[in-house]
C-alpha positions in Angstrom: -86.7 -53.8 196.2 -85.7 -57.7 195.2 -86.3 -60.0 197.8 -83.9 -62.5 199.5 -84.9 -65.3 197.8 -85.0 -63.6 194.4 -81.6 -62.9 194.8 -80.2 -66.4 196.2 -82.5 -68.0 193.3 -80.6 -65.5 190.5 -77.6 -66.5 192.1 -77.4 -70.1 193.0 -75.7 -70.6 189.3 -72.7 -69.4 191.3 -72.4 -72.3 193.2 -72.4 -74.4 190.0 -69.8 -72.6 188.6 -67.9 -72.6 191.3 -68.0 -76.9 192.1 -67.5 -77.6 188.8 -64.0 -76.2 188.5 -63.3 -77.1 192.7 -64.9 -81.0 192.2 -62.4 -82.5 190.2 -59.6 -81.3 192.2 -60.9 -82.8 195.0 -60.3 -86.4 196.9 -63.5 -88.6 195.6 -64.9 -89.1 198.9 -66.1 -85.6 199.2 -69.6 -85.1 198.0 -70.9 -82.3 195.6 -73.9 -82.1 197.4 -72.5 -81.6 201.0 -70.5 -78.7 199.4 -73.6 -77.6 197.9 -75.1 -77.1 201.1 -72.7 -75.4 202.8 -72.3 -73.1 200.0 -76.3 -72.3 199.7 -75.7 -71.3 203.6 -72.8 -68.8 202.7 -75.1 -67.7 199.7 -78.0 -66.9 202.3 -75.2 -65.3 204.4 -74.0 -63.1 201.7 -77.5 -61.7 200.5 -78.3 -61.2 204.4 -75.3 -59.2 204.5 -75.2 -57.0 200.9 -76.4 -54.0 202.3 -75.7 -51.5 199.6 -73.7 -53.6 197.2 -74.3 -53.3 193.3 -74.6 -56.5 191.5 -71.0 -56.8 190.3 -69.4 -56.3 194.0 -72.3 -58.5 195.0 -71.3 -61.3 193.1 -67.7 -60.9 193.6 -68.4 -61.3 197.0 -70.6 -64.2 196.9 -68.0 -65.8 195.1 -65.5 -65.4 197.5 -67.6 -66.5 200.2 -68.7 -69.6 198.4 -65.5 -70.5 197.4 -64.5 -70.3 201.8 -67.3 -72.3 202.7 -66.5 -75.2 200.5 -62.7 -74.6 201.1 -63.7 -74.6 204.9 -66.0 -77.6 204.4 -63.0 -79.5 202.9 -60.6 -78.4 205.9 -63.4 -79.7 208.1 -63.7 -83.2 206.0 -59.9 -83.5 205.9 -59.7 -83.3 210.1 -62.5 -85.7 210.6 -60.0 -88.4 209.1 -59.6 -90.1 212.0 -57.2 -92.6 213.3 -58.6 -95.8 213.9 -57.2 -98.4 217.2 -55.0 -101.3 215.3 -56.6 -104.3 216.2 -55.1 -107.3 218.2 -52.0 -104.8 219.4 -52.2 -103.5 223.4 -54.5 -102.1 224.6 -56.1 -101.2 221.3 -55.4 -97.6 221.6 -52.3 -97.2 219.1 -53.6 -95.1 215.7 -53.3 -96.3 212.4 -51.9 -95.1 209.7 -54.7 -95.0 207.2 -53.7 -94.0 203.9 -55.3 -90.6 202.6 -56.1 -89.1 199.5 -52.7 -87.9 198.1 -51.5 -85.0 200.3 -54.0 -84.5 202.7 -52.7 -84.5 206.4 -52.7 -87.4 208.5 -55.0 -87.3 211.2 -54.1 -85.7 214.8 -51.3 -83.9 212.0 -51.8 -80.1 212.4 -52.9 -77.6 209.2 -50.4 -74.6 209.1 -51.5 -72.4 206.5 -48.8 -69.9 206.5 -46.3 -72.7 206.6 -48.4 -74.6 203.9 -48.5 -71.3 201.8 -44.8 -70.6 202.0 -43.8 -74.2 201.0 -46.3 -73.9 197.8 -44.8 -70.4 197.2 -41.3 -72.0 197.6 -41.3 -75.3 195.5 -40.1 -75.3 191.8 -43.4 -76.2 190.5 -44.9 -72.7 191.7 -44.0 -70.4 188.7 -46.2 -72.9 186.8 -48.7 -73.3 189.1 -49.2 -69.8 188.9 -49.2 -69.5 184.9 -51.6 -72.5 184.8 -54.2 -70.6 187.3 -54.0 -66.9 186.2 -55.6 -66.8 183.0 -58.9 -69.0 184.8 -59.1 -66.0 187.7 -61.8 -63.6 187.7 -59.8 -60.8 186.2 -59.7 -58.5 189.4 -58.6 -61.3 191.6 -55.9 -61.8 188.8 -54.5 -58.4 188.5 -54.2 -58.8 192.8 -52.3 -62.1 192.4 -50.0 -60.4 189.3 -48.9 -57.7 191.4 -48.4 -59.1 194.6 -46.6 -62.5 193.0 -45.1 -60.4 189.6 -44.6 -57.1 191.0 -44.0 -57.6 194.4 -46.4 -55.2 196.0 -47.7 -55.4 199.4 -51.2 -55.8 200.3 -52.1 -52.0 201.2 -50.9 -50.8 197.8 -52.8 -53.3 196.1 -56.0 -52.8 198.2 -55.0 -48.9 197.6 -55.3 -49.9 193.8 -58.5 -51.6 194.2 -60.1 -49.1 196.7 -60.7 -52.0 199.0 -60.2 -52.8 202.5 -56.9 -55.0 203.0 -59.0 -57.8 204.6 -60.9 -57.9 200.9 -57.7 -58.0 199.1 -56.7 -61.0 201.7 -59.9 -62.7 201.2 -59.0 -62.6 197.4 -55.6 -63.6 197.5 -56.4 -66.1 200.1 -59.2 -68.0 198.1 -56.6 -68.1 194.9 -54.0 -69.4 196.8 -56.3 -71.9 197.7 -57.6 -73.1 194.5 -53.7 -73.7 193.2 -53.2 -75.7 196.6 -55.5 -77.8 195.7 -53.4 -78.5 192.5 -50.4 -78.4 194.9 -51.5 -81.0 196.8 -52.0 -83.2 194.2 -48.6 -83.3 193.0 -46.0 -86.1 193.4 -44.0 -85.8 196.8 -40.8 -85.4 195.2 -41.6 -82.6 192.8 -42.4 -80.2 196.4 
């Protein structure tokens, strides 16, 4: 049997992979190697986890979990914006509003993801968004965002589909629609 540390060692191209097509999405102040941490640590979760899993599902699901750490790690960063007391106003404990990287929330601002995922899924710029995205998903994660978004199928027929657990089709879905918010976000205010 492979040991752990063969396995994160034949596997730590994932994380690569995976920053090079998340990094240039992402505000500048975020740092490659803070996301490379945090992935390594979800790496090392998913090989203490594997249990029976072949290769292929193996790396499937390290990808997904390496793609929610640094997604996580980015939520995290985005919070930690923090307003800072104006100067020379009262009693020096009014916010600031700092300016953030281009669609990030403002800080003490609150992160609704269902609300955030329905106004992506809403705008006009979505059907594109989509188009743009597909052809760049891993092809199982593709065929799960065609039927739900093309087709119109509900999560338990495409996790029936798939043989998968409807949390594993979520976790899919979920980590898709996060890589097009990223574009999302990056889009001029009026086009949303």
């Amino acid at each position: 049997m492979i040991d752990d540390q063969t396995i994160i060692q034949s596997h730590v191209y994932l994380i690569n992979e995976i920053l090079d097509q998340v990094i240039p999405k992402l505000p500048p102040d975020i740092k490659r190697q803070e996301l490379f941490d945090h992935s390594v640590c979800a790496l090392i979760a998913c090989v203490r986890k594997r249990g029976a899993l072949e290769d292929s599902a193996f790396k499937t699901y390290a990808q997904t979990r390496i793609r929610g750490a640094i997604f996580d790690e980015v939520r995290r960063h985005a919070s930690q914006q923090t307003a800072r007391p104006k100067k020379g106003k009262g009693n020096g404990l009014e916010a600031e509003n700092e300016k953030l990287p281009t669609g990030w929330f403002a800080p003490g601002e609150s992160f609704d993801a269902d609300a955030e995922l329905k106004r992506m899924l809403e705008s006009n710029d979505w059907p594109k968004l989509l188009a743009d995205h597909l052809p760049r998903m891993p092809e199982n994660t593709r065929k799960m965002m065609q039927m739900l978004h093309e087709q119109g199928l509900k999560i338990d027929k495409i996790a029936s589909a798939f043989g998968l657990t409807e949390s594993k089709v979520e976790a899919f879905l979920s980590a898709a629609h996060l890589d097009i918010y990223a574009d999302f976000m990056r889009l001029p205010k009026t086009s949303k």
